[in-house]
C-alpha positions in Angstrom: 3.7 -0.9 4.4 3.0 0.5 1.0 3.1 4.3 -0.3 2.5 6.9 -3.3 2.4 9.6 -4.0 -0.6 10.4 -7.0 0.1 12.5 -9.7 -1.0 16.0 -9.7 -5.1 16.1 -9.3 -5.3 12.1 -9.1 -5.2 11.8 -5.4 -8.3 10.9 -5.1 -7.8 8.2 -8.2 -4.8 6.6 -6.6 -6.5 6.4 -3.4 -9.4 4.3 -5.0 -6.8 2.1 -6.9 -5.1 1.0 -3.4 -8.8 0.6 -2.2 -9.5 -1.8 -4.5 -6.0 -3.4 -4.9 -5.7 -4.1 -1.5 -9.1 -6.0 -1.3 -8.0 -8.9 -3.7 -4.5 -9.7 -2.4 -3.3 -13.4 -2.9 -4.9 -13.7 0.4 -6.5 -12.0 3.4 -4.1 -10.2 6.3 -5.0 -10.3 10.0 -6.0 -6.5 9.3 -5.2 -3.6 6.9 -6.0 -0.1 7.0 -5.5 2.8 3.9 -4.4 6.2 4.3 -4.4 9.6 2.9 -1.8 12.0 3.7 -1.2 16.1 1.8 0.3 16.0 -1.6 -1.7 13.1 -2.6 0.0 10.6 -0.6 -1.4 7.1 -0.1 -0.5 4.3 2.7 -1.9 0.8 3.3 -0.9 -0.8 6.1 -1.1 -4.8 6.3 -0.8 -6.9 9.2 -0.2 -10.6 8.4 0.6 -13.8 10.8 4.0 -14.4 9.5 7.7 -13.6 9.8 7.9 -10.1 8.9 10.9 -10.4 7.2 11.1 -14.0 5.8 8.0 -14.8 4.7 6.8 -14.5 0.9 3.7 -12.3 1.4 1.6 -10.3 -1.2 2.4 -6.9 -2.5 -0.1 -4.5 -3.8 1.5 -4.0 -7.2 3.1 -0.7 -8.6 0.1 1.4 -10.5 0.4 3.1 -13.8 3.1 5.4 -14.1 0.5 7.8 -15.1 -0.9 8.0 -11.6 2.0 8.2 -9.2 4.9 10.8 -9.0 7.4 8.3 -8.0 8.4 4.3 -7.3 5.8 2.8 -4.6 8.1 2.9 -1.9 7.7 -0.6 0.9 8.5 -1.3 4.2 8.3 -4.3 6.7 8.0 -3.6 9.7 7.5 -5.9 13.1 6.0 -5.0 16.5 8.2 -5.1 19.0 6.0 -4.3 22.2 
């Protein structure tokens, strides 16, 4: 799971970016969705096959400090039912 928060009046910019950053990771997940939340927030969910925890996967990278409020924050996450 990745997540930012735009800048003030670039949600719409940073939602775009993590568009098109997720669409030419290192290599295709099973499945990934993108999010908008208020204040400008943006998610992207990826679902790979692979240990959740172990396995070296890629990140969507931080954007330009310009367009986000804050560090990307990230999660891994696993199913468990």
């Amino acid at each position: 799971m990745w997540e930012a928060r735009a800048a003030q009046g670039r949600g719409p910019e940073l939602l775009e970016w993590a568009r098109e950053r997720s669409r030419v990771l290192a290599y295709e997940p099973e499945r990934r969705e993108v999010f908008r939340a208020p204040q400008d927030r943006v998610l992207v969910l990826t679902w790979w096959e692979a240990d959740a925890f172990d396995a070296e996967l890629p990140e969507l990278p931080e954007p330009d400090a310009e367009l986000i409020t804050r560090p990307v924050h990230r999660w891994r996450f696993e199913a468990v039912e």
